[in-house]
C-alpha positions in Angstrom: 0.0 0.0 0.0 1.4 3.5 -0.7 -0.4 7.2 0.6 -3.4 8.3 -1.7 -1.4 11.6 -1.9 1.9 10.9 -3.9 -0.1 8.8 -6.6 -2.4 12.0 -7.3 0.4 13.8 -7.2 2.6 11.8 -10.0 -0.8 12.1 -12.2 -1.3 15.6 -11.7 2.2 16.4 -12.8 1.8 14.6 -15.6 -0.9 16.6 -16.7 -4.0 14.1 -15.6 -7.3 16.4 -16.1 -10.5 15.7 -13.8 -14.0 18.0 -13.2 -13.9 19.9 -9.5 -16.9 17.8 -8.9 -14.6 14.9 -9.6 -12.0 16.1 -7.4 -14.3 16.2 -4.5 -15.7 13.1 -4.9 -12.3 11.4 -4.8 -11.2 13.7 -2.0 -13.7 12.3 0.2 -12.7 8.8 -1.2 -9.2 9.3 0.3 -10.4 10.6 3.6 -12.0 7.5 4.7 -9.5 4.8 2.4 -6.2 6.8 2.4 -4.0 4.0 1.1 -3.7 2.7 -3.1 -2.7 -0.4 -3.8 1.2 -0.4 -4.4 1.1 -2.1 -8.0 -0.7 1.6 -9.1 1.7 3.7 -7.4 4.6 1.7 -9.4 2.3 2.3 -12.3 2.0 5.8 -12.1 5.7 6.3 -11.1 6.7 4.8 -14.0 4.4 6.7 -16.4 5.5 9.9 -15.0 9.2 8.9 -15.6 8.6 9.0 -19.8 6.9 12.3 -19.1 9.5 14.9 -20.1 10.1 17.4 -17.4 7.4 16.1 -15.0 9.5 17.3 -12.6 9.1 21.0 -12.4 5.6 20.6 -11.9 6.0 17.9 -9.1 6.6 20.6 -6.0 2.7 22.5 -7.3 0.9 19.5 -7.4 2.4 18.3 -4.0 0.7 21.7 -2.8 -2.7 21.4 -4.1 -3.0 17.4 -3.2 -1.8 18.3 0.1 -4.3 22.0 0.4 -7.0 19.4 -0.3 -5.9 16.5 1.6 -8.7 15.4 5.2 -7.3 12.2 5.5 -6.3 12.0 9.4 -2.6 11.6 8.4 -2.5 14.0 6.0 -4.3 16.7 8.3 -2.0 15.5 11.0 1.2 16.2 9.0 -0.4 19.6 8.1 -0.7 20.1 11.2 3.0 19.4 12.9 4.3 22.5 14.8 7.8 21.8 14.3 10.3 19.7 11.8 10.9 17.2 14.5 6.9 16.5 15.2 6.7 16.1 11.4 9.3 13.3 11.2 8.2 12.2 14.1 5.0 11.1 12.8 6.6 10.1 9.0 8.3 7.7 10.9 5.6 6.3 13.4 3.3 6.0 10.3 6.1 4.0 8.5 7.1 2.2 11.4 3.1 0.9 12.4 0.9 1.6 9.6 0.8 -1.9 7.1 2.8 -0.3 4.5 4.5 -2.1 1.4 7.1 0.4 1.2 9.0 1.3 4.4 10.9 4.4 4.1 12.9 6.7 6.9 14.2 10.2 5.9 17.0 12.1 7.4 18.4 15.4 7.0 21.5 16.5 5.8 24.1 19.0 6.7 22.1 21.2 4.5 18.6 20.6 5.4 17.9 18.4 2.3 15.9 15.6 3.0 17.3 11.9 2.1 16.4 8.3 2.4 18.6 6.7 5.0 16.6 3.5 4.5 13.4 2.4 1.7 12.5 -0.9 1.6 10.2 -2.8 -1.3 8.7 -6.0 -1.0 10.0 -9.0 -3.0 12.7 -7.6 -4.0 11.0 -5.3 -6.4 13.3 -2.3 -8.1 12.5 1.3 -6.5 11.3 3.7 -8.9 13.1 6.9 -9.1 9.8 9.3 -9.5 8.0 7.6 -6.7 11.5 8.1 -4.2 11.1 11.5 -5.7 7.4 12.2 -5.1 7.8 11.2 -1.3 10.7 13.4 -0.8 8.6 16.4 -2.6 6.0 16.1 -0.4 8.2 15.8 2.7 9.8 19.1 1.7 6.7 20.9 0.7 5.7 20.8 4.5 9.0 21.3 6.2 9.0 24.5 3.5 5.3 25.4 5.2 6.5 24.8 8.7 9.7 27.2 8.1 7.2 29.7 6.2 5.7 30.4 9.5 8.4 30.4 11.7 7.1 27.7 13.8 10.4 25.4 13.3 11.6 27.0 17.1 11.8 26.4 20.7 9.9 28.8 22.1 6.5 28.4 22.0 4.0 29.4 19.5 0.9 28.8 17.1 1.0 25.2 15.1 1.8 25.3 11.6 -1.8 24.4 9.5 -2.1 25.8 6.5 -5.1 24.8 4.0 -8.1 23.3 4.6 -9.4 21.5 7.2 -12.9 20.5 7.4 -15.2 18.9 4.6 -17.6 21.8 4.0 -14.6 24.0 3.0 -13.5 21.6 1.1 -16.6 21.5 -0.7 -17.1 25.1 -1.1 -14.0 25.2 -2.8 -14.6 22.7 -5.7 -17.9 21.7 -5.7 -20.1 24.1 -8.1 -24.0 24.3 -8.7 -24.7 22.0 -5.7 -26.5 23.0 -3.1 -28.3 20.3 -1.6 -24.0 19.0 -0.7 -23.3 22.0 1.0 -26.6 22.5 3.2 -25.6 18.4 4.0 -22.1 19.3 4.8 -23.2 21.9 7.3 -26.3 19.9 9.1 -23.4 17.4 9.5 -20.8 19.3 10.6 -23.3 20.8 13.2 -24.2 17.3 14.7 -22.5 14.2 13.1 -24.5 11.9 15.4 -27.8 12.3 13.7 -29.4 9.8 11.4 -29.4 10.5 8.3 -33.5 9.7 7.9 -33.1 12.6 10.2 -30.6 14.5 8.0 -32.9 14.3 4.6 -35.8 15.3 6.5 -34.3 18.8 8.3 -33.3 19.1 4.4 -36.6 19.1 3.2 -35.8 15.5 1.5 -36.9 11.9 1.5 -33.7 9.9 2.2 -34.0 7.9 -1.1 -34.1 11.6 -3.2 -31.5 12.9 -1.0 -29.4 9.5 -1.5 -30.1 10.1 -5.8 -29.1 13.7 -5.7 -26.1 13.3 -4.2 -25.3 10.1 -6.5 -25.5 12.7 -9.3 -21.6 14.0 -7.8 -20.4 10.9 -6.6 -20.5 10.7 -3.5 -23.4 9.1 -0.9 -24.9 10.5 2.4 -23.8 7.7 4.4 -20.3 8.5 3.3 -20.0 12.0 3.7 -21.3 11.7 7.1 -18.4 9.0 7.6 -16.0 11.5 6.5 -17.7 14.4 8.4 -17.3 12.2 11.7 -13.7 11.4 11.0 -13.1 15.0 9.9 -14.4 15.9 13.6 -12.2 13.5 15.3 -9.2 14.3 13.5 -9.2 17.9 14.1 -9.9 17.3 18.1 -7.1 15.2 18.6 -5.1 18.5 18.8 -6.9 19.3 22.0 -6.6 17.2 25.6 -9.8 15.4 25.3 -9.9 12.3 25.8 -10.3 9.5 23.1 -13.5 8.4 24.8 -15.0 12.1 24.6 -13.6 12.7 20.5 -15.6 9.7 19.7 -18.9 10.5 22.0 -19.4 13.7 20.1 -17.7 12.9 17.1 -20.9 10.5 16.5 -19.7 7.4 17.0 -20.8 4.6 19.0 -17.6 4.2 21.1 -14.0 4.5 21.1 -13.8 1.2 19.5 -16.1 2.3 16.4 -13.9 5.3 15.8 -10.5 3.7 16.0 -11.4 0.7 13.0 -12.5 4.1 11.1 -9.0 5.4 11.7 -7.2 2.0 11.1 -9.2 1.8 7.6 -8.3 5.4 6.7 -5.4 6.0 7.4 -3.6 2.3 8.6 -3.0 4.8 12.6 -5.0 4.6 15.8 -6.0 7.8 17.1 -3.8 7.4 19.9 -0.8 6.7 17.3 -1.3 9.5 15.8 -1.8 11.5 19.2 2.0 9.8 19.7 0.3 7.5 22.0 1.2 4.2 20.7 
């Protein structure tokens, strides 16, 4: 398995063309399954190598995958205050998460970023555009965390940059549908609440709500997933406890909202947290 990130990355650079309303649907598809399958990140790498100069437009479409990125880890890197939090996590995530690819980054005398250790199953050959995607992307957010000035000591606000919850997300590539955004916002008010109950506040049955919404790809029940996870994400940043996150993040217990995790993003909450 290989982060959703670097794969849409290689294809944007390479010039890959989808509709906003396509780019929201498979935004929300990477917040709840984070992870492609490591034959199609090979794929892609490889494509991307016979594509002349893909590289100078590697470092922008790092950016706008990672500006649009709500999977848990990816929010979570966003989110690192300093350089050592950020590796900190890199290497927790490769180090626990069920990864076919094992990496570990250092820095050099110069701040570059380098591989100290990548592993592939089987024996397979590394591709040089996927080693290059990762370190991109690794150096797009220590860029971000220097462009604040949070890389210090001393205490001070967290680097997180972008956006972070699903309604901006929407408002920001989704066009011409309303019924999405009125969703988005019930949700975000309470993600508890059934979603009979949802389509009815909205002026809906749930089967005409369910078609509408079919009509941009996505379904109720899983932007409500992806609301809830969005929720619990963005509280693990505060002291409450995992038991609390998952009451009012709308699931049924902690258990509940830790296989959600597990399936998004291959992390506990607490791992992320730095718990585990």
């Amino acid at each position: 398995m290989a982060y959703h990130l670097l794969v849409r990355a290689l294809r944007d650079a390479v010039g890959a063309q989808r509709a906003p309303n396509q780019l929201f649907a498979e935004c929300i598809h990477a917040t709840l399954q984070g992870h492609v399958p490591l034959h199609t990140f090979r794929q892609v790498g490889a494509h991307a190598q016979t594509v002349r100069g893909h590289e100078s437009g590697l470092a922008a479409s790092v950016a706008d995958n990672f500006r649009f990125d709500l999977n848990p880890f990816g929010l979570r890197l966003k989110a690192a205050g300093t350089v050592a939090e950020l590796m900190a996590l890199h290497r927790r995530f490769n180090q626990q998460a069920s990864l076919q690819i094992r990496s570990s980054l250092t820095q050099d005398a110069t701040g570059r970023l380098q591989f100290d250790q990548r592993s592939l199953p089987g024996g397979l050959q590394d591709i040089e555009a996927c080693r290059q995607v990762h370190v991109v992307a690794m150096e797009h957010l220590v860029g971000q965390i220097h462009a604040v000035g949070a890389d210090h000591p001393s205490p001070g606000p967290r680097h997180n940059t972008g956006i972070h919850r699903v309604s901006e997300l929407a408002r920001c590539v989704v066009h011409g549908a309303a019924l999405i955004h009125e969703c988005l916002d019930a949700l975000e008010e309470d993600p508890s609440q059934k979603l009979s109950a949802l389509a009815f506040r909205l002026g809906f049955k749930t089967r005409t709500m369910q078609r509408h919404l079919a009509r941009f790809g996505v379904s109720a029940e899983g932007l409500k997933r992806a609301v809830m996870l969005n929720h619990a994400t963005r509280m693990l940043g505060s002291r409450r406890s995992l038991t609390e996150i998952a009451y009012t993040s709308g699931y049924a217990d902690q258990a509940h909202m830790c296989r959600a995790f597990v399936s998004s993003c291959g992390l506990t909450p607490g791992q992320l947290r730095g718990q585990g």
